[in-house]
MIVOMI-331770 format. One record per residue (C-alpha): residue number from 1; residue in one letter; chain; x, y, z. Coordinates in steps of 0.25 Angstrom, whole numbers, padded with zeros to 4 digits. Each point is the difference from the previous one (the first is absolute). Layout:
<mivexs>
+-----+---------+--------+-------+-------+-------+
! num ! residuo ! cadena !    c1 !    c2 !    c3 !
+-----+---------+--------+-------+-------+-------+
! NUM !       a !      A !     X !     Y !     Z !
...
+-----+---------+--------+-------+-------+-------+
</mivexs>
This chain:
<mivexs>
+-----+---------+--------+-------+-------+-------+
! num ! residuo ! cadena !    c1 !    c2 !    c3 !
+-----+---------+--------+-------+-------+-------+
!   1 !       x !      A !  0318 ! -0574 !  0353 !
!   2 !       x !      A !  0006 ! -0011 ! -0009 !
!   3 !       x !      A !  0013 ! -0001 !  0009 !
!   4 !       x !      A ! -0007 !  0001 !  0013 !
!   5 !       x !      A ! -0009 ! -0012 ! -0005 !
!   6 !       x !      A !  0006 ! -0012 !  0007 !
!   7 !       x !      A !  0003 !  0009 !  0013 !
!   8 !       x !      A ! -0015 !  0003 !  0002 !
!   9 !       x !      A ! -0004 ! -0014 ! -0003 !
!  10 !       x !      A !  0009 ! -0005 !  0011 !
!  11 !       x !      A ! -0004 !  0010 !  0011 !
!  12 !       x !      A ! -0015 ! -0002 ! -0005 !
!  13 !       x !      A !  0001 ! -0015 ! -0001 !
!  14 !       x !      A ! -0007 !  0001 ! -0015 !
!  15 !       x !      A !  0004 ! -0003 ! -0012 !
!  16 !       x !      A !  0008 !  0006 ! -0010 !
!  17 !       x !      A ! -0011 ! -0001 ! -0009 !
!  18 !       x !      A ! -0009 !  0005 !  0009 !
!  19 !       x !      A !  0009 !  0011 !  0004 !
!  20 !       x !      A !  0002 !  0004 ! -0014 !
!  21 !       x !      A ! -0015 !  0003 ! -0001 !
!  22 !       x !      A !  0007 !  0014 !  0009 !
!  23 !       x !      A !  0006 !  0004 ! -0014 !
!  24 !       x !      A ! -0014 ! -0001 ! -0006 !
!  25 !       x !      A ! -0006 !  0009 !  0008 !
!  26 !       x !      A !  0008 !  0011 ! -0001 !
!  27 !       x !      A ! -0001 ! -0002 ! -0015 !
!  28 !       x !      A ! -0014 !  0000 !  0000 !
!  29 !       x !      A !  0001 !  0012 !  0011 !
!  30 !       x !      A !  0008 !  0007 ! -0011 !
!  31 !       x !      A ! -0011 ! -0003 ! -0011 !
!  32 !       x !      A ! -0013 !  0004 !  0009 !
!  33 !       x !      A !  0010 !  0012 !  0006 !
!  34 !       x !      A !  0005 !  0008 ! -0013 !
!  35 !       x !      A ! -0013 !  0004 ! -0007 !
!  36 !       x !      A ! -0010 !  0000 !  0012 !
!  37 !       x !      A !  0010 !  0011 !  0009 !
!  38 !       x !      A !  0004 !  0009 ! -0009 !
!  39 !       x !      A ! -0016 !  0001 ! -0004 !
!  40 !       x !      A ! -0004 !  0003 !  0012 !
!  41 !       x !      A !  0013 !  0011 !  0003 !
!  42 !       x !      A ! -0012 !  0010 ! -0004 !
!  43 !       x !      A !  0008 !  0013 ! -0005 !
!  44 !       x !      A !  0011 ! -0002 !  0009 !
!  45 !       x !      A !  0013 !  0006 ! -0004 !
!  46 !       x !      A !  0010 ! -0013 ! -0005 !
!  47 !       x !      A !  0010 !  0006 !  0013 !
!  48 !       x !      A ! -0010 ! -0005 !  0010 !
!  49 !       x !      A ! -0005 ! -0011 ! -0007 !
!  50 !       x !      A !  0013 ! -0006 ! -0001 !
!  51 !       x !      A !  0001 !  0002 !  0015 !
!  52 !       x !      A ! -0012 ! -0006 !  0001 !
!  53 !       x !      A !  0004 ! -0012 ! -0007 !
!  54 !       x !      A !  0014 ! -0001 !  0006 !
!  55 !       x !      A ! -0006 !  0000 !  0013 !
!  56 !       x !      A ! -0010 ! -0012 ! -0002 !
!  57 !       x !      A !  0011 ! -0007 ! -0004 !
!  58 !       x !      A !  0010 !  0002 !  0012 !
!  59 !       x !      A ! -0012 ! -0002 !  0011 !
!  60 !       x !      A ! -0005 ! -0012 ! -0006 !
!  61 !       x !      A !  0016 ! -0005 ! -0002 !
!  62 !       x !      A !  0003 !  0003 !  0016 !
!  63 !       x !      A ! -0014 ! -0009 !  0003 !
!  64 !       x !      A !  0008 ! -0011 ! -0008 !
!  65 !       x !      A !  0012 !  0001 !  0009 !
!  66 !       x !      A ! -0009 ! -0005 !  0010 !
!  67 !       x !      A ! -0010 ! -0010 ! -0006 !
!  68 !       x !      A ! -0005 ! -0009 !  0010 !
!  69 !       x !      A ! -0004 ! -0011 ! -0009 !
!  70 !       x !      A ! -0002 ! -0002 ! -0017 !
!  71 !       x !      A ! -0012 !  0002 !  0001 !
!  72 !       x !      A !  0001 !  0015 !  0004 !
!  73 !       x !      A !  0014 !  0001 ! -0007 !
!  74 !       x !      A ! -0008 ! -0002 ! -0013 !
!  75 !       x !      A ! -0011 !  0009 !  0003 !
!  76 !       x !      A !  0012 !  0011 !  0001 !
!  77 !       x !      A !  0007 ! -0005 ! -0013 !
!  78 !       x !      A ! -0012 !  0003 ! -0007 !
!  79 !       x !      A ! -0003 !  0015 !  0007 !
!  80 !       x !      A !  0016 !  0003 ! -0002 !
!  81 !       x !      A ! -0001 ! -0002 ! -0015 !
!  82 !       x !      A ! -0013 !  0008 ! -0003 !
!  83 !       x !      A !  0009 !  0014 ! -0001 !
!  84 !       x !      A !  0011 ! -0007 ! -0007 !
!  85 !       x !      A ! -0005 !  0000 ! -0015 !
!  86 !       x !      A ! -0005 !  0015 !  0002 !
!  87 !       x !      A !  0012 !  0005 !  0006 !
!  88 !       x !      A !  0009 ! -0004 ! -0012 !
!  89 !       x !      A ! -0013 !  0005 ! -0008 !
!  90 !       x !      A !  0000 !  0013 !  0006 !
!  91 !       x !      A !  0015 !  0002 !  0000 !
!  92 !       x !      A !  0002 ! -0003 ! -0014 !
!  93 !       x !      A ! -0010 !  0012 ! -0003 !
!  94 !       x !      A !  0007 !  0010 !  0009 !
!  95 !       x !      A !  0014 ! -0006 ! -0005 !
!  96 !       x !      A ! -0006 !  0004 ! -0012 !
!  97 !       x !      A ! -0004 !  0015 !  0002 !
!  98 !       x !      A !  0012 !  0004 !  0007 !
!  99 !       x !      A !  0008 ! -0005 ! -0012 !
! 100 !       x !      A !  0005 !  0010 ! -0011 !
! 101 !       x !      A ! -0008 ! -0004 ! -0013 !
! 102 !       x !      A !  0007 ! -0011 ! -0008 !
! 103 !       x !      A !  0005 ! -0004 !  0011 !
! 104 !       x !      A ! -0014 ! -0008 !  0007 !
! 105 !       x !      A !  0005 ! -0014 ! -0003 !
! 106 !       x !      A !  0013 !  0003 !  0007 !
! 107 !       x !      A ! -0007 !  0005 !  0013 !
! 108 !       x !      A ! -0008 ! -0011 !  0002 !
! 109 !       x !      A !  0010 ! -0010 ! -0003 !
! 110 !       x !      A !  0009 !  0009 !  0011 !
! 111 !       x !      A ! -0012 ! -0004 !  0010 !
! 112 !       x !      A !  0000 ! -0015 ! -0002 !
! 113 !       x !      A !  0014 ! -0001 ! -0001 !
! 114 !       x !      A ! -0002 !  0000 !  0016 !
! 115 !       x !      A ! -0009 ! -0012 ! -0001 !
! 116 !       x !      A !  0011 ! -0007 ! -0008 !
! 117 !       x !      A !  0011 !  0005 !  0009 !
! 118 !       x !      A ! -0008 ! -0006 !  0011 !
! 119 !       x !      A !  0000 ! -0014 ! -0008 !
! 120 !       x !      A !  0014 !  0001 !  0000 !
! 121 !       x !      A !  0003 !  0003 !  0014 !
! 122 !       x !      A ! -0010 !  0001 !  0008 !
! 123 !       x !      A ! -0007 ! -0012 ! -0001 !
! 124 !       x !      A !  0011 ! -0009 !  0001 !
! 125 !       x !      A !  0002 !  0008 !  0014 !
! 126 !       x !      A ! -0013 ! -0005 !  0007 !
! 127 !       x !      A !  0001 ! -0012 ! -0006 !
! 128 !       x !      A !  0014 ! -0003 !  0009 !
! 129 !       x !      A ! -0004 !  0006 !  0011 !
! 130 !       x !      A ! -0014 ! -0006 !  0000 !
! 131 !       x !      A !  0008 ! -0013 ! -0001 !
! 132 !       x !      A !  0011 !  0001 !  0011 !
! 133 !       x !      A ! -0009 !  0011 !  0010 !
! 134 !       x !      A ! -0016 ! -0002 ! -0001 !
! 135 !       x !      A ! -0008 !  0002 ! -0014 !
! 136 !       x !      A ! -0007 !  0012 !  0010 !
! 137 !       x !      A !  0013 !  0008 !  0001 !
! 138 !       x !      A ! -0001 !  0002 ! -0016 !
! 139 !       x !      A ! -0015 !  0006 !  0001 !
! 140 !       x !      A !  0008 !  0009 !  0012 !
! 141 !       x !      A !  0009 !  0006 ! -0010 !
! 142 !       x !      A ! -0009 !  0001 ! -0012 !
! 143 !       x !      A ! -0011 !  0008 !  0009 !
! 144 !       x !      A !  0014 !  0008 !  0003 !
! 145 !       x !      A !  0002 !  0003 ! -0014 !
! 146 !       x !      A ! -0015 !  0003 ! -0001 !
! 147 !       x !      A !  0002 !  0012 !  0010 !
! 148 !       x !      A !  0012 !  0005 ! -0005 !
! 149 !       x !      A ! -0008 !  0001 ! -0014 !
! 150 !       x !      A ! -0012 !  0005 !  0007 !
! 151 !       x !      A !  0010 !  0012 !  0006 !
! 152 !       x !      A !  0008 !  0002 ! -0015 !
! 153 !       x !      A ! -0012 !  0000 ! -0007 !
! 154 !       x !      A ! -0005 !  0011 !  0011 !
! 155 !       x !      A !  0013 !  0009 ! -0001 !
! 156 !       x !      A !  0003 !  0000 ! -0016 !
! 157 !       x !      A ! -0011 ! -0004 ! -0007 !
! 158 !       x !      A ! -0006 !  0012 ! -0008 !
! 159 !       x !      A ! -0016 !  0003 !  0001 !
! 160 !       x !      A ! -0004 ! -0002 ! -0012 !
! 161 !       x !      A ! -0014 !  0008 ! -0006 !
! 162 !       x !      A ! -0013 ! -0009 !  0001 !
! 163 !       x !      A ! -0004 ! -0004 ! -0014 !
! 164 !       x !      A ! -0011 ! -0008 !  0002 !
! 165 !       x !      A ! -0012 !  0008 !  0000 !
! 166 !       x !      A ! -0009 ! -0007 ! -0008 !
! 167 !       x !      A ! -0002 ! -0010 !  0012 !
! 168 !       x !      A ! -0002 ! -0015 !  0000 !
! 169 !       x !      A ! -0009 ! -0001 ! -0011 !
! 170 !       x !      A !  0008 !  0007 ! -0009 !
! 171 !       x !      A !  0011 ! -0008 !  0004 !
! 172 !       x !      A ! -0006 ! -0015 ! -0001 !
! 173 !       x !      A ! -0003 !  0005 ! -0016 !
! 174 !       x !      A !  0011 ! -0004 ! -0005 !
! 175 !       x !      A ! -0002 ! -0016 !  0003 !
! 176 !       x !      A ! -0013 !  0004 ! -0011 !
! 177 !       x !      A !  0013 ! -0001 ! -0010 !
! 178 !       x !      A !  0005 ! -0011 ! -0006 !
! 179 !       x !      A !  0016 !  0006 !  0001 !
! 180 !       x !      A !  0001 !  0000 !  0014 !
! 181 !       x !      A ! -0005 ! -0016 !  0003 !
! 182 !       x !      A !  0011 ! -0002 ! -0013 !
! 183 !       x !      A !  0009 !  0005 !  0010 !
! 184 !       x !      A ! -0003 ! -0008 !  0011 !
! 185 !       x !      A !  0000 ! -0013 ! -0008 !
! 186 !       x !      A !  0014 !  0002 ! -0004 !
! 187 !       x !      A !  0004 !  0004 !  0012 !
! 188 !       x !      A ! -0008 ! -0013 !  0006 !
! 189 !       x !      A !  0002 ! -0010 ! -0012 !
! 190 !       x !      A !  0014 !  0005 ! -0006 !
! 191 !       x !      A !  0008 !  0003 !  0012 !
! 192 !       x !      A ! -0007 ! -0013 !  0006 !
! 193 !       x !      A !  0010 ! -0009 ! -0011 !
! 194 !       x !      A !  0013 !  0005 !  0010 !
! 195 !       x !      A ! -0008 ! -0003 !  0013 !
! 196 !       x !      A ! -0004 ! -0015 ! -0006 !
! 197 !       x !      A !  0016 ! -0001 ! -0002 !
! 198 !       x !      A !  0005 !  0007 !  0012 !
! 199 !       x !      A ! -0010 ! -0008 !  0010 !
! 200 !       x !      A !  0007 ! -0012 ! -0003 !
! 201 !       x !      A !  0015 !  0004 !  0000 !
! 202 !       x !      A !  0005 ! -0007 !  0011 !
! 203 !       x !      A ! -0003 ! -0014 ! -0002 !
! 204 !       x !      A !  0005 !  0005 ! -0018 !
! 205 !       x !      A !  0013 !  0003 !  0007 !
! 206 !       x !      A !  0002 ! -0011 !  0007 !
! 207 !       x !      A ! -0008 ! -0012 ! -0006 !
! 208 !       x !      A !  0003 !  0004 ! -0016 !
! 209 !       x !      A !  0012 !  0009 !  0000 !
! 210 !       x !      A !  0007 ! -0008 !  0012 !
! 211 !       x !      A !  0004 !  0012 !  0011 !
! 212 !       x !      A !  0002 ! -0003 !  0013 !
! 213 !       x !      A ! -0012 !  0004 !  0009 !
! 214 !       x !      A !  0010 !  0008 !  0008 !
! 215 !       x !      A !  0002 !  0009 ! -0013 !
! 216 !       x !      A ! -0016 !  0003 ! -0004 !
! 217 !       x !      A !  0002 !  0011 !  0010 !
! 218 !       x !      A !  0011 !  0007 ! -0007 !
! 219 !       x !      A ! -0009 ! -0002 ! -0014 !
! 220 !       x !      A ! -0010 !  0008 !  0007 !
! 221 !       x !      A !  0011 !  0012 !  0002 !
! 222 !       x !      A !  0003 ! -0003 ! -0014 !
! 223 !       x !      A ! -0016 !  0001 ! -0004 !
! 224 !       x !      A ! -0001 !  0013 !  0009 !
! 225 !       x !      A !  0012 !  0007 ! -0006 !
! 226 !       x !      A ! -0007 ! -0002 ! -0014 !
! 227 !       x !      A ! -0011 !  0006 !  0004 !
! 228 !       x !      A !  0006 !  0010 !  0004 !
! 229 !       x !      A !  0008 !  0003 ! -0012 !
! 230 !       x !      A ! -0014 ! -0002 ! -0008 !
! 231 !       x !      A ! -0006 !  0009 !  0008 !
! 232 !       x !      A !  0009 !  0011 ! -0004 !
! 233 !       x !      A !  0000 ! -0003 ! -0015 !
! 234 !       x !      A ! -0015 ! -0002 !  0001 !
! 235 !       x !      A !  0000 !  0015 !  0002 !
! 236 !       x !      A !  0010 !  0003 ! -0009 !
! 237 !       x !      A ! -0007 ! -0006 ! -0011 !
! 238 !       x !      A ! -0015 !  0004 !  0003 !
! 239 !       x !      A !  0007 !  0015 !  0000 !
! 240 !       x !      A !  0004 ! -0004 ! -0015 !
! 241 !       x !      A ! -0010 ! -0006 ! -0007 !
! 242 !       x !      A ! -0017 ! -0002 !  0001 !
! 243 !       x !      A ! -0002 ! -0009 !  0014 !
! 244 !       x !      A ! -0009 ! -0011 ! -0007 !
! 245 !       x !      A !  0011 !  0000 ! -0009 !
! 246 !       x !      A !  0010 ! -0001 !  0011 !
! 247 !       x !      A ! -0010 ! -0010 !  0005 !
! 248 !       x !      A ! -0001 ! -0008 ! -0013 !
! 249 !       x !      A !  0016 ! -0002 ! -0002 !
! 250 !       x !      A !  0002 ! -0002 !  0014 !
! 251 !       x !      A ! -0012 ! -0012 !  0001 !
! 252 !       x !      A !  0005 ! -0006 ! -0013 !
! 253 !       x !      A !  0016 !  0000 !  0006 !
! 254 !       x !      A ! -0007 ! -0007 !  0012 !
! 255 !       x !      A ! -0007 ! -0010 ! -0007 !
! 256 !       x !      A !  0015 ! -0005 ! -0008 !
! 257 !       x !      A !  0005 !  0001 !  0013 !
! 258 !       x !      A ! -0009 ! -0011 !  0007 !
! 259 !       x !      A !  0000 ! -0008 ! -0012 !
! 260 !       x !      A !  0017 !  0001 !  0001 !
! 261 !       x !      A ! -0004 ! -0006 !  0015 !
! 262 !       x !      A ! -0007 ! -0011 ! -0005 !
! 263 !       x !      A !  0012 ! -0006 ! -0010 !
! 264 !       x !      A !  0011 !  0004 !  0007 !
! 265 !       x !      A !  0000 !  0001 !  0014 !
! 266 !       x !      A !  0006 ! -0012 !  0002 !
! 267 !       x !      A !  0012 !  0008 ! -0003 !
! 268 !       x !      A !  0005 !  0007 !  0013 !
! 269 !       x !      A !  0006 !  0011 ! -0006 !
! 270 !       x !      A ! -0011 !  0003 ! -0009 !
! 271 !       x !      A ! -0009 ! -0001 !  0011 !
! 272 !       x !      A !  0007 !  0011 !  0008 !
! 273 !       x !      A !  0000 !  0008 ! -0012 !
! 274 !       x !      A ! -0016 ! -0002 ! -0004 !
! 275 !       x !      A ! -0005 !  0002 !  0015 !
! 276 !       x !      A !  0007 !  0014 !  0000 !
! 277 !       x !      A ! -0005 !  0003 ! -0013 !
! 278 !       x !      A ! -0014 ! -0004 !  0001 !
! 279 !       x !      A !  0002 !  0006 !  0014 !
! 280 !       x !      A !  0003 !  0011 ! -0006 !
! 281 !       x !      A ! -0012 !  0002 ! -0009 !
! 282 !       x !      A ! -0008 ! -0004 !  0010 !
! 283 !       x !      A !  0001 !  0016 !  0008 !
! 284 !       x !      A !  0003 !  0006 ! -0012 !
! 285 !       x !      A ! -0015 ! -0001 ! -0004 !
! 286 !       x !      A ! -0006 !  0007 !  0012 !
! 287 !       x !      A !  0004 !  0016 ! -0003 !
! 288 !       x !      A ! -0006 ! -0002 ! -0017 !
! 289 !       x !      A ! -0013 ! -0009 !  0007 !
! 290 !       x !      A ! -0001 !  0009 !  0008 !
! 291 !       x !      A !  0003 !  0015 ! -0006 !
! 292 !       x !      A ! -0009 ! -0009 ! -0012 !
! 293 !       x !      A ! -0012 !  0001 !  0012 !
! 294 !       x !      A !  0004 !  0015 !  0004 !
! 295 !       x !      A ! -0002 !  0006 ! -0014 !
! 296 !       x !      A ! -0013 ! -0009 ! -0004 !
! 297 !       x !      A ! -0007 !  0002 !  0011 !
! 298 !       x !      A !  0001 !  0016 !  0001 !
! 299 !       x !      A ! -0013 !  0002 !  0008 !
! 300 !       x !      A !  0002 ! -0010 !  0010 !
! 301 !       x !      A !  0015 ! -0003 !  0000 !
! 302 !       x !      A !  0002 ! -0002 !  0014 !
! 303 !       x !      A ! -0012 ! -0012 !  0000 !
! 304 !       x !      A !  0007 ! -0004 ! -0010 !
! 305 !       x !      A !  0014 ! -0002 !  0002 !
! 306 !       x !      A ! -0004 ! -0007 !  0014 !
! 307 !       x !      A ! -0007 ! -0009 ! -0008 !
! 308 !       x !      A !  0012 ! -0002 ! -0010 !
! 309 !       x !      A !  0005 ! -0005 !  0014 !
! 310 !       x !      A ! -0010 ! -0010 !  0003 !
! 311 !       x !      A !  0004 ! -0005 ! -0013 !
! 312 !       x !      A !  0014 ! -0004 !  0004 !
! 313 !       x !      A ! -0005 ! -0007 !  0012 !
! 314 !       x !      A ! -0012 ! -0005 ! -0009 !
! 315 !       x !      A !  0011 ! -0006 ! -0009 !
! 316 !       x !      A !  0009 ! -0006 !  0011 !
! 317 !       x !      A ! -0012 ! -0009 !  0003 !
! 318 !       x !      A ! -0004 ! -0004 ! -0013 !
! 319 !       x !      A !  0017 ! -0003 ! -0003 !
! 320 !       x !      A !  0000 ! -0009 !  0011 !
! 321 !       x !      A ! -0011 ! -0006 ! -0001 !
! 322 !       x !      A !  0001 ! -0003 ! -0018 !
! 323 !       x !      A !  0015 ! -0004 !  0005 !
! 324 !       x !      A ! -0003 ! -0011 !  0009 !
! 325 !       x !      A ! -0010 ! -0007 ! -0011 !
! 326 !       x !      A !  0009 ! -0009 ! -0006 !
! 327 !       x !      A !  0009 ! -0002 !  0011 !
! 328 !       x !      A ! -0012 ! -0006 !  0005 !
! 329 !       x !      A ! -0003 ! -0008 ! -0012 !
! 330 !       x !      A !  0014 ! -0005 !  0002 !
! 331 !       x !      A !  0009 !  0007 ! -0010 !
! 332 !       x !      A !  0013 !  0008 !  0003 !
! 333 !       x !      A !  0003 !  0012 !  0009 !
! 334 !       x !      A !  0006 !  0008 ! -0012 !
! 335 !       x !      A ! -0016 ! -0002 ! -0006 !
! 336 !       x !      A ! -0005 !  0012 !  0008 !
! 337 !       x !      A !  0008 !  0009 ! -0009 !
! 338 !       x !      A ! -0006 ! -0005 ! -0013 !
! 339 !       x !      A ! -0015 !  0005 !  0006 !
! 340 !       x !      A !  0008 !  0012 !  0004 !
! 341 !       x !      A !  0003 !  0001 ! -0016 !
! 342 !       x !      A ! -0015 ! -0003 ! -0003 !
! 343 !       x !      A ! -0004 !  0011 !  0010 !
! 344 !       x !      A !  0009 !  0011 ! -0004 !
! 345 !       x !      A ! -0005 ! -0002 ! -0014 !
! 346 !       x !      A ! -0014 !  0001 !  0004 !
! 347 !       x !      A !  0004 !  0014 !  0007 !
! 348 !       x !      A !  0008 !  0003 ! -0014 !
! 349 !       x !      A ! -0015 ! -0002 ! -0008 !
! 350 !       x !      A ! -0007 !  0008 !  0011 !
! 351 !       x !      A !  0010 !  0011 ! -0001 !
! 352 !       x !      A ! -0001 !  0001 ! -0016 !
! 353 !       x !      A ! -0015 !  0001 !  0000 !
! 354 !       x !      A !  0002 !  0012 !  0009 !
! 355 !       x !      A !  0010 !  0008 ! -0009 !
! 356 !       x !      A ! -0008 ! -0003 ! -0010 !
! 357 !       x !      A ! -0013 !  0006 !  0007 !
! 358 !       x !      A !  0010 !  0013 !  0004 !
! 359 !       x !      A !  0005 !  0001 ! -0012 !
! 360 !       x !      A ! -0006 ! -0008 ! -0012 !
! 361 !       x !      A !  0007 ! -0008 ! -0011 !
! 362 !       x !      A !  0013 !  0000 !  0008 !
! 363 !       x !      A !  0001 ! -0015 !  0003 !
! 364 !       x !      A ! -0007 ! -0011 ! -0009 !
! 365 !       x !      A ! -0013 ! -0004 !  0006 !
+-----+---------+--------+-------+-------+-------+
</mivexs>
C-alpha cells in the first residue's frame, strides 16, 4: 500500500495522510486478525485453515479492486489483514512439523523467505503498475496470486494430524505464563528499534545521506535483498544455537547497527552498507522469534505463533510512531535510528529475563 499511496489519494481526492490511515487499518487488521482466527479455527486440521485464511485474504483483496470510495476501501483493508498474522502463524507451525529435526529453524525461514522475495520483487511490481495503469489493477493481480496460492495449497500441501485437543481453553493457558507475553514484547518492543529506522528511510536517504529521490527506490531493492539474505541466515543460525540466544546476539547486532546510522550516515557508502545490514537483521529475527514461540508455547502453539505475528505488526506501529518523536521536536532524520537503538536494547533486557526464567543463572539478572 505504501507505493499505491499517492495514486489513491489522487483518484479519491484525499490526502495522503488520510490515505495512509489504509496502511493502519490493515495493521490493525493483522493484530485483531492473528489471534482471534486461529481461536476460533476449533479443531480444524492447519490444511483447511490455511485455505480458510488464504481465501479471506483473496476475496476481501478482489473487493478492493473495486472500491467505490475510502471510506469502503478501508473498511476492506482492515477485513483483508485479519488472516494475515495467522496465516504466517499457522504456516511457520506446519513449516515446522514437516521439517526433519534439527532442522525447524530452516523450515520456517524456507517459508518467509517468500514474504522477503515478495519485498524484493513483487512489491516494487504493483507499485509500477499501480503507477502507470490504476492502483485497482495491482489488487487484480495480488487476488490473482491469492488464487493460485489457494489452488498450490489445495494440490501439495499435506494433511497434517489435528493436535489441538485440549480445545480453547487449554489453549488460551499459555497467556497465564509470563514466557509467552516475553515473547511478544520482544517481538513488539525489540523488532520495533528497525521499524522506528525503516519508517523514515526515505527522507534519511535523501535529506542526511544526499541520494537523489530518484534512487530511494533502488535502496528499497537494496533493503529487500538484505532481507532476504537475513532471512536465510536467520534459519541457519536458530538451527545452530538456543533461538533466544539467536535472538539475543541478533538484537544486540541491531542495536550497533542503528547507532552506526545515526553517526555515519552522512556517508553514502556507509549508508548502503548499514541499510543492507540492518536490513539484514531485521528478517533474520523472525524464524528464532518465532520457533522461540513454537517451543514455549507447546500446548497452545498455533495461538501462539499467530500472536508472535501480531507482534511484528504491533512493533511496526510502535517503530513509527517512537521514530517520528523527535523529528517532530525538530531533530535530524538520522534520529529515528537512535530510538531504534534504545528499542532494541529494551527487547535485548526482555530477552534475558526469559533465558533466565528457562534456564536460570544463564545471563546476569
Amino acid at each position: 500500500m505504501m507505493g499505491l499511496l499517492p495514486d489513491i489519494a489522487k483518484d479519491f481526492q484525499i490526502s495522503i495522510p488520510a490515505a495512509g490511515h489504509l496502511i493502519s487499518a490493515y495493521a490493525a487488521g493483522v493484530v485483531i486478525g492473528a489471534p482471534l482466527l486461529v481461536a476460533i479455527s476449533g479443531n480444524f486440521g492447519p490444511k483447511k485453515i490455511l485455505l480458510a485464511l488464504m481465501g479471506i485474504f483473496t476475496l476481501f483483496n478482489g473487493l478492493s479492486a473495486i472500491a467505490p470510495g475510502n471510506n469502503t476501501l478501508l473498511v476492506l483493508r482492515l477485513l483483508a489483514g485479519l488472516p494475515h498474522g495467522a496465516f504466517f502463524g499457522v504456516g511457520s507451525v506446519v513449516a515446522s512439523r514437516l521439517a526433519d529435526k534439527g532442522k525447524e529453524a530452516r523450515a520456517i525461514s524456507m517459508m518467509f523467505a517468500g514474504l522477503t522475495l515478495a519485498n524484493l520483487l513483487v512489491v516494487p511490481l504493483g507499485t509500477y503498475v499501480g503507477h502507470h495503469y490504476s492502483w485497482r489493477l495491482t489488487f487484480c493481480i495480488v487476488t490473482l496470486i491469492g488464487l493460485i496460492t489457494l489452488l498450490f495449497l489445495q494440490l501439495w500441501m499435506p494433511v497434517i494430524p489435528v493436535t489441538r485437543s485440549g480445545g480453547l481453553r487449554q489453549e488460551l493457558r499459555v497467556f497465564q505464563r509470563a514466557e509467552p507475553w516475553l515473547i511478544i514484547l520482544i517481538t513488539a518492543i525489540g523488532t520495533g528499534g528497525l521499524f522506528a529506522w525503516i519508517s523514515y528511510i526515505a527522507p534519511l536517504m535523501t535529506e542526511v545521506s544526499h541520494f537523489s529521490a530518484n534512487t530511494v527506490s533502488y535502496i528499497m531493492i537494496l533493503a529487500g535483498l538484505g532481507m532476504v539474505i537475513g532471512n536465510f541466515a536467520g534459519g541457519k543460525l536458530a538451527d545452530r544455537m538456543e533461538p533466544i540466544k539467536a535472538c539475543i546476539l541478533l538484537l544486540t547486532c541491531m542495536a550497533v547497527v542503528l547507532v552506526l546510522i545515526f553517526f555515519f550516515s552522512s556517508s553514502q557508502a556507509l549508508s548502503l552498507c548499514f541499510t543492507l545490514f540492518a536490513a539484514a537483521l531485521s528478517l533474520a529475527l523472525a524464524t528464532p522469534i518465532q520457533l522461540l514461540m513454537i517451543r514455549t508455547a507447546t500446548e497452545g502453539e498455533l495461538i501462539g505463533a499467530a500472536a508472535t505475528q501480531a507482534g511484528f505488526n504491533i512493533g511496526n506501529a510502535l517503530g513509527a510512531f517512537f521514530g517520528g518523536l523527535p523529528i517532530v521536536a525538530g531533530f535530524g532524520y538520522n534520529s529515528p535510528s537512535l530510538v531504534g537503538a534504545v528499542m532494541a536494547l529494551v527487547g535485548i533486557g526482555f530477552a534475558v529475563r526469559l533465558a533466565n526464567l528457562q534456564q536460570p543463572h544463564v545471563y546476569p539478572a
